[in-house]
Structures are given as C-alpha cells and as structure tokens.
TIKEKE-777613 format. One record per residue: x, y, z of N, C-alpha, C, O in turn; residue in three letters; residue number from 1. Coordinates in steps of 0.02 Angstrom, whole numbers. Layout:
# residues N
+--------+--------+--------+--------+--------+--------+--------+--------+--------+--------+--------+--------+---------+-----+
|   n.xx |   n.yy |   n.zz |  ca.xx |  ca.yy |  ca.zz |   c.xx |   c.yy |   c.zz |   o.xx |   o.yy |   o.zz | residuo | num |
+--------+--------+--------+--------+--------+--------+--------+--------+--------+--------+--------+--------+---------+-----+
|      X |      Y |      Z |      X |      Y |      Z |      X |      Y |      Z |      X |      Y |      Z |     ALA | NUM |
...
+--------+--------+--------+--------+--------+--------+--------+--------+--------+--------+--------+--------+---------+-----+
# end
This chain:
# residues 92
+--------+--------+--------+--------+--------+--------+--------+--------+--------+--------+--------+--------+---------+-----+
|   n.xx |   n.yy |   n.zz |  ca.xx |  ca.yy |  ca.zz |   c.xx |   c.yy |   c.zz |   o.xx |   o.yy |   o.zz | residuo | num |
+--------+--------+--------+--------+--------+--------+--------+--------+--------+--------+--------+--------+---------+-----+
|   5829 |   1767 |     51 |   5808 |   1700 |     66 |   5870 |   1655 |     70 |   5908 |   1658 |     22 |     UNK |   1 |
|   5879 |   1633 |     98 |   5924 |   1568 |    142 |   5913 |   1510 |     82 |   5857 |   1487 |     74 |     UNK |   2 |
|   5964 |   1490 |     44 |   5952 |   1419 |      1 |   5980 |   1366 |     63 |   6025 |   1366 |    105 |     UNK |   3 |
|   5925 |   1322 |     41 |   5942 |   1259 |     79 |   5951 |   1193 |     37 |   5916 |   1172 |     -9 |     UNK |   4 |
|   5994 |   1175 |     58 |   5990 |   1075 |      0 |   6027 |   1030 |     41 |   6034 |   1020 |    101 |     UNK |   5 |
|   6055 |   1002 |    -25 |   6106 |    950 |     -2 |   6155 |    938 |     49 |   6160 |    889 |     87 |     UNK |   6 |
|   6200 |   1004 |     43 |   6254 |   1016 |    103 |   6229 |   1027 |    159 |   6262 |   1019 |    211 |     UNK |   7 |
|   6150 |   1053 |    160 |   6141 |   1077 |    230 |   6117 |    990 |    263 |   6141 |    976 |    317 |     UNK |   8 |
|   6089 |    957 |    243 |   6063 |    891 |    227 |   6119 |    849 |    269 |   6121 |    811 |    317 |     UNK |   9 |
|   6152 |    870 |    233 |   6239 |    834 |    239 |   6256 |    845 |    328 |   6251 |    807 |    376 |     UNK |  10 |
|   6276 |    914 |    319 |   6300 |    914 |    373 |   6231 |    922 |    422 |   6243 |    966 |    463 |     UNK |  11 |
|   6188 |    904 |    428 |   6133 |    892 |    501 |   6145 |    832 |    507 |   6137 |    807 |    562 |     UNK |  12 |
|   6164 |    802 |    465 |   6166 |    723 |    482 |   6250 |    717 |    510 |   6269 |    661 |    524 |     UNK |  13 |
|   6286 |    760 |    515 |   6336 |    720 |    536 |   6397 |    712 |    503 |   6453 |    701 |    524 |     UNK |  14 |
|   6362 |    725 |    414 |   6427 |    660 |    387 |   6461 |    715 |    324 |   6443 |    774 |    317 |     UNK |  15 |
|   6501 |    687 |    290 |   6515 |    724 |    241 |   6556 |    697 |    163 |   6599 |    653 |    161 |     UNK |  16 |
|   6531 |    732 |    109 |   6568 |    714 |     51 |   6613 |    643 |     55 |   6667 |    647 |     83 |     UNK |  17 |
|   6595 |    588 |     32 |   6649 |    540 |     24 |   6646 |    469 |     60 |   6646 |    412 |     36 |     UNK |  18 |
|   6642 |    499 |    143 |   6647 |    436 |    188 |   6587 |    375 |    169 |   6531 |    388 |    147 |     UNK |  19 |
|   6608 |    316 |    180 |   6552 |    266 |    154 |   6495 |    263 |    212 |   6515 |    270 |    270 |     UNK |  20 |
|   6436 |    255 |    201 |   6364 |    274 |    231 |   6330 |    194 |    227 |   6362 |    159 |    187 |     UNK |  21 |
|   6297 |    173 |    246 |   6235 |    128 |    249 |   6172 |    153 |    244 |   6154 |    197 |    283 |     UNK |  22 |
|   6123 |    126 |    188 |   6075 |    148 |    208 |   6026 |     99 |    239 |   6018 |     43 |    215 |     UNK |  23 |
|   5983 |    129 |    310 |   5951 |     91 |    355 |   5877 |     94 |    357 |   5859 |     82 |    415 |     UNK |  24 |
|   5820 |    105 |    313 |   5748 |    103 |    314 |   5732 |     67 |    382 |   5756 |     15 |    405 |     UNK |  25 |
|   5690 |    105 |    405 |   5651 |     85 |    445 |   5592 |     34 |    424 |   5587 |     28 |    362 |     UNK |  26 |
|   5565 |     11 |    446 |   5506 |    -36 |    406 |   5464 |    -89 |    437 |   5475 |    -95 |    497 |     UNK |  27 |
|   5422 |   -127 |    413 |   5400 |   -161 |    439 |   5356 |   -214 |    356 |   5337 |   -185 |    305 |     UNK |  28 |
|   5349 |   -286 |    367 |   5309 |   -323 |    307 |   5244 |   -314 |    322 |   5231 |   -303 |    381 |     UNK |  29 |
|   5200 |   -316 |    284 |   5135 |   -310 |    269 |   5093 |   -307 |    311 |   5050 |   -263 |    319 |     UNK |  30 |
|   5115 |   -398 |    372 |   5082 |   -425 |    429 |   5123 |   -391 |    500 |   5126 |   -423 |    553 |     UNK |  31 |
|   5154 |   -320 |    494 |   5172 |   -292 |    514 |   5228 |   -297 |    555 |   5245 |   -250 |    592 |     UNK |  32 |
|   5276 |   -386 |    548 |   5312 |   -376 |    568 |   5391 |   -335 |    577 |   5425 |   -332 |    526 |     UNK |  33 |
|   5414 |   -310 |    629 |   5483 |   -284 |    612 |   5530 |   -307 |    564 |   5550 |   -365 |    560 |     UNK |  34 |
|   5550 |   -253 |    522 |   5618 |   -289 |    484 |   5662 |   -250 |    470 |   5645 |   -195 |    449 |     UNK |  35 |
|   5733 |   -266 |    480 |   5779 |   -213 |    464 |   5814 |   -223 |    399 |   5843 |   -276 |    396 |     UNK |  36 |
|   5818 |   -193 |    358 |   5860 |   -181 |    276 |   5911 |   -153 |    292 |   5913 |   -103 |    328 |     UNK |  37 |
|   5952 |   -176 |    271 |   6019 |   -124 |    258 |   6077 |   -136 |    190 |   6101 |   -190 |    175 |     UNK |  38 |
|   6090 |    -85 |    163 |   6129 |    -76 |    113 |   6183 |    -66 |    128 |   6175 |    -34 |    180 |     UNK |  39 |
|   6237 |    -70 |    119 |   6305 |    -49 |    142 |   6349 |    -19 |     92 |   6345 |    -38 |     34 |     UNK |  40 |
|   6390 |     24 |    108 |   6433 |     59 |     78 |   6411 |    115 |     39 |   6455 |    140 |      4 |     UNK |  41 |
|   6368 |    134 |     36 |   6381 |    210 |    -28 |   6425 |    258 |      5 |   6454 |    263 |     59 |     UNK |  42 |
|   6418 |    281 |    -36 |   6468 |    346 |    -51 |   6430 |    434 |    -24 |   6387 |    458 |    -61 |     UNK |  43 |
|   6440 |    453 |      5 |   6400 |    513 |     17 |   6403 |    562 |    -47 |   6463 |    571 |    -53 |     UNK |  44 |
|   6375 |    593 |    -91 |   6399 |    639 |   -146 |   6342 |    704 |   -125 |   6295 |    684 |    -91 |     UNK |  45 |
|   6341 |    748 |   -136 |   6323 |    802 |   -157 |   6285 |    828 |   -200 |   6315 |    878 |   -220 |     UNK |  46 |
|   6226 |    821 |   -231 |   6192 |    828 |   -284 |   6145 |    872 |   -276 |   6112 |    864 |   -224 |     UNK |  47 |
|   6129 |    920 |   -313 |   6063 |    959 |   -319 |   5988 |    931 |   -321 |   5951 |    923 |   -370 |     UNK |  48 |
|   5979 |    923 |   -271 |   5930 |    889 |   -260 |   5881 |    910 |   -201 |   5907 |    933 |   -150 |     UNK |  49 |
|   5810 |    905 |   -205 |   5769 |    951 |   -166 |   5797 |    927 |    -81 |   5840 |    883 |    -76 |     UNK |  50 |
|   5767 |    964 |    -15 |   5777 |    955 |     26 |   5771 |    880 |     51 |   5713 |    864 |     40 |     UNK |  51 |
|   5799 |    837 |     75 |   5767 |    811 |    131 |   5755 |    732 |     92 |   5740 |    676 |    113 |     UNK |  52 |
|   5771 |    763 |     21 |   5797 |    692 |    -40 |   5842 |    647 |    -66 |   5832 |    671 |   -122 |     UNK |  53 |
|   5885 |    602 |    -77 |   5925 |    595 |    -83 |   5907 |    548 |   -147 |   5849 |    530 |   -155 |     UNK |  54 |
|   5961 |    527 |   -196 |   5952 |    486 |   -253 |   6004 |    429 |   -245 |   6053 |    440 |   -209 |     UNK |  55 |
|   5997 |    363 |   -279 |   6033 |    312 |   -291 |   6031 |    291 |   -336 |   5983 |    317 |   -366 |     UNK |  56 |
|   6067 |    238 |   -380 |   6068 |    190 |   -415 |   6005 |    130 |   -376 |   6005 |    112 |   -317 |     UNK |  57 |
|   5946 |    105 |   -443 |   5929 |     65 |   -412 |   5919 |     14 |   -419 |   5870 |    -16 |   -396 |     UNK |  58 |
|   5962 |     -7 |   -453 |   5992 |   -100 |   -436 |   6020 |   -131 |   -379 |   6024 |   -188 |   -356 |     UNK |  59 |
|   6046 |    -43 |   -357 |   6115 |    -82 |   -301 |   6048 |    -73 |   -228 |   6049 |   -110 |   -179 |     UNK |  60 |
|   5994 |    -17 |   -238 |   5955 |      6 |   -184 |   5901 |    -45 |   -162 |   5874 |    -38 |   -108 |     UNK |  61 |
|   5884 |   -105 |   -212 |   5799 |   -127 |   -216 |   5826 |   -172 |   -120 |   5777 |   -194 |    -91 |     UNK |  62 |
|   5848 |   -175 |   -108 |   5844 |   -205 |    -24 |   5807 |   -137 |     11 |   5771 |   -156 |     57 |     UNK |  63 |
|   5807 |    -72 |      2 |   5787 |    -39 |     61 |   5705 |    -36 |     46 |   5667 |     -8 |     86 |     UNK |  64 |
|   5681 |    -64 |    -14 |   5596 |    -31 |    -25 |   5571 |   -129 |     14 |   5616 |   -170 |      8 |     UNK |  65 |
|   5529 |   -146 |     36 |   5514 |   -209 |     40 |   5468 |   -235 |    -10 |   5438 |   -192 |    -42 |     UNK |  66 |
|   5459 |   -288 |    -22 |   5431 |   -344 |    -83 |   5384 |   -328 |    -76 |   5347 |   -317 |   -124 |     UNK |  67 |
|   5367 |   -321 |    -17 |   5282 |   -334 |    -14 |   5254 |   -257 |    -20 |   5193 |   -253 |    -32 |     UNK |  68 |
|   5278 |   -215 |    -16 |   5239 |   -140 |    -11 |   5236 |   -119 |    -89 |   5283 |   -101 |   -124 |     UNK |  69 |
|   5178 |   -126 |   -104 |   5167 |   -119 |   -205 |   5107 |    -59 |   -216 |   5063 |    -58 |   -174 |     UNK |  70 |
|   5104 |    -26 |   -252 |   5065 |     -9 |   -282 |   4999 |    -36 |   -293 |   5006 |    -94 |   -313 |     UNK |  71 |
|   4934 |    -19 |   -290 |   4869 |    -56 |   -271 |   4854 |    -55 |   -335 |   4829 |   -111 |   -345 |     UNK |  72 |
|   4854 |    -27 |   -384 |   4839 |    -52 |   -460 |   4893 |    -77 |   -479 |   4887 |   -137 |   -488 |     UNK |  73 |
|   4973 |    -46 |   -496 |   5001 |    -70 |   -534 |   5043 |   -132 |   -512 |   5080 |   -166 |   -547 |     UNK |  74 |
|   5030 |   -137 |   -448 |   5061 |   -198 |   -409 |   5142 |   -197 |   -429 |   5174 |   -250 |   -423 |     UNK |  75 |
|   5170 |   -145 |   -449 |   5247 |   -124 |   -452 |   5275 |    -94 |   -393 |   5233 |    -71 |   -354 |     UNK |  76 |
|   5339 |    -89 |   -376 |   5366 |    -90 |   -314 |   5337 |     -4 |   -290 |   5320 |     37 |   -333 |     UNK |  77 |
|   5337 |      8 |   -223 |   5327 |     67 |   -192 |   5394 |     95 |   -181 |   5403 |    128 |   -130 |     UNK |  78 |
|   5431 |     87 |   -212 |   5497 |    131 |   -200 |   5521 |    207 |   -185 |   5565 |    232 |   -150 |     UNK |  79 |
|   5464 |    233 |   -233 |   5493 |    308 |   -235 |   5466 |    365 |   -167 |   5461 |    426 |   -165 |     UNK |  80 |
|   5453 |    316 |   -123 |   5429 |    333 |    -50 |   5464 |    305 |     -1 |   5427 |    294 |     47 |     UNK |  81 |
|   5506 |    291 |      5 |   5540 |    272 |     49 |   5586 |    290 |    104 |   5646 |    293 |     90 |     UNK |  82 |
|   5562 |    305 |    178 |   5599 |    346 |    212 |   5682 |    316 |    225 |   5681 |    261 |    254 |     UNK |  83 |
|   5746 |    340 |    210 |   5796 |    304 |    209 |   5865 |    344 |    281 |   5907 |    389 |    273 |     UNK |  84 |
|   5852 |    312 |    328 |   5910 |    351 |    363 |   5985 |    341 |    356 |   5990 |    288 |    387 |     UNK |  85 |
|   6042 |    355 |    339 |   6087 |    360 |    342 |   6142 |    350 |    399 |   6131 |    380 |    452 |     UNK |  86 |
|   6196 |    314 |    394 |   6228 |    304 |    450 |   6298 |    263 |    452 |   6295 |    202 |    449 |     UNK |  87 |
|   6364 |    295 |    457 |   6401 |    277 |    439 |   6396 |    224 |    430 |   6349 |    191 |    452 |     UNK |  88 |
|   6477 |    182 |    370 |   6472 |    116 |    366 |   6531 |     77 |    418 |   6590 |     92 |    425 |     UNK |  89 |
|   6503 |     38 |    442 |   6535 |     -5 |    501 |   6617 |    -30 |    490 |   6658 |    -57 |    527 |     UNK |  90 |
|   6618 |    -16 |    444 |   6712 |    -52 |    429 |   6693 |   -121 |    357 |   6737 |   -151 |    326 |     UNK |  91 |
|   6621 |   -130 |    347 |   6625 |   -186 |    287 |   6675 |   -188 |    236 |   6674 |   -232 |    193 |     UNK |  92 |
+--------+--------+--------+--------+--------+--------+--------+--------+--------+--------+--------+--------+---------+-----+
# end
C-alpha cells in the first residue's frame, strides 16, 4: 500500500516546505453574498496529518471561517469545516 499525506498534499499543490502561503476560503455570508477572506503569510510545514487536512494556529486563522456560519445549537463558530485553498504569498 502506497502511504499518502502531507508531502504528497504538498507537492500537488505546487508548493513546498517553508515558502510563505495565503490562505484563501472560498465562501459566501449567510444572504449568500460573495466574500473573499484571506490570511497572509504562513509558513508551509509538514505535519502528520490525515490527507487533504491541514492545521493552524487559531487566533491567527479566525478570518478564514465567517461570523455568520455557527453551529445551530451551540451557535459557536463552524470552523472545523472549512474548505481552505492555498496559494503563494504575494510579496506582503
């Protein structure tokens, strides 16, 4: 069996160990208008982590989940769903 993770992750996208990344969610608010989030600068790292996952710090992350997308009981943020694309960082 073929292990797959992180590195393979890594390199489909393009990028590798180190260079600074943006992250770019796709999205939209509630009333469905378009909106674009973006984070700037991380760090690409390498971590054991399932396919197709990636982890952050999330103080520096709460811009990519939006305000308004909550949980229907606990009315706490929907974060841990969040589709996040990656893409170098522009020179910031």
């Amino acid at each position: 069996m073929t292990r797959t993770g992180p590195r393979e992750d890594i390199a489909e996208m393009g990028l590798h160990n180190g260079p600074p990344v943006d992250l770019v969610p796709e999205g939209a608010t509630a009333d469905g208008t378009a909106e674009e989030r973006r984070v700037h600068d991380f760090r690409v790292v390498e971590y054991r982590t399932p396919r197709g996952n990636a982890a952050a710090y999330y103080s520096k992350t709460k811009p990519v989940a939006p305000l308004d997308h909550v949980a229907v009981k606990s009315n706490t943020s929907a974060s841990k769903a969040v589709v996040v694309p990656l893409e170098p960082s522009g020179g910031r």
